[in-house]
C-alpha positions in Angstrom: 0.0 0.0 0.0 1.4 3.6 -1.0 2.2 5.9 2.1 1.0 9.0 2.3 3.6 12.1 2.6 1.8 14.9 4.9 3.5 18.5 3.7 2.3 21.6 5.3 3.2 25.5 4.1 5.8 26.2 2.0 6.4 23.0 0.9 3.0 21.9 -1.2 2.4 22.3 -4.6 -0.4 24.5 -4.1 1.2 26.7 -2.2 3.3 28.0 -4.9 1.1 27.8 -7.8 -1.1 30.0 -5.6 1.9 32.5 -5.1 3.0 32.8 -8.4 -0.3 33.3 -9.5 -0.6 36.5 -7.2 3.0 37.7 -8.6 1.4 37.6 -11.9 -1.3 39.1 -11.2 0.9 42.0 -9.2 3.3 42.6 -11.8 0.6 42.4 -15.1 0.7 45.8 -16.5 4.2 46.1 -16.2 7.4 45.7 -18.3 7.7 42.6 -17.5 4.5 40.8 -17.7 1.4 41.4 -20.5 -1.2 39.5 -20.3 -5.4 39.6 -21.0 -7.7 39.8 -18.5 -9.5 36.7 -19.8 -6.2 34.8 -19.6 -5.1 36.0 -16.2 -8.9 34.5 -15.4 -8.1 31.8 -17.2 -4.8 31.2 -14.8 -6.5 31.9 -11.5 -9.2 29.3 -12.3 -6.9 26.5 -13.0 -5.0 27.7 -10.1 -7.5 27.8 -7.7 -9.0 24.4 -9.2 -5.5 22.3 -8.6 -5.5 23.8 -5.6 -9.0 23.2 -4.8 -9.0 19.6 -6.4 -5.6 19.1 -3.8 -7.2 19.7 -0.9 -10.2 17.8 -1.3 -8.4 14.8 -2.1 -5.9 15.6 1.1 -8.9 15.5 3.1 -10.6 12.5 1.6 -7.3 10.7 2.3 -6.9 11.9 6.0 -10.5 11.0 6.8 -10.5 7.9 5.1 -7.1 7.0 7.1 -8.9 8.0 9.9 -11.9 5.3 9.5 -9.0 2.5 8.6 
């Protein structure tokens, strides 16, 4: 049977997707990054769905650990 790895913080996936969404976000506009509002909705909605998706699964996993 697989074992699960618990992260927490700075050290998940989501985490940092979630981050450097925000720095895009920040810095659209600027030199540095151009992009579309549509697209920049486009990112956060992925974003926020793997990150979403991630946590719902880490919690299906703890509970159902729990009930074993």
């Amino acid at each position: 049977m697989h074992e699960t790895v618990t992260r927490k913080g700075l050290q998940t996936s989501e985490f940092w997707l979630v981050l450097l969404l925000f720095a895009i976000v920040v810095l659209n506009g600027t030199s540095y990054v151009a992009i579309p509002g549509e697209h920049i909705a486009l990112l956060a909605s992925l974003a926020f769905g793997y990150g979403g998706g991630r946590t719902l699964l880490k919690h299906g996993l703890t509970k159902a650990g729990a009930a074993a």
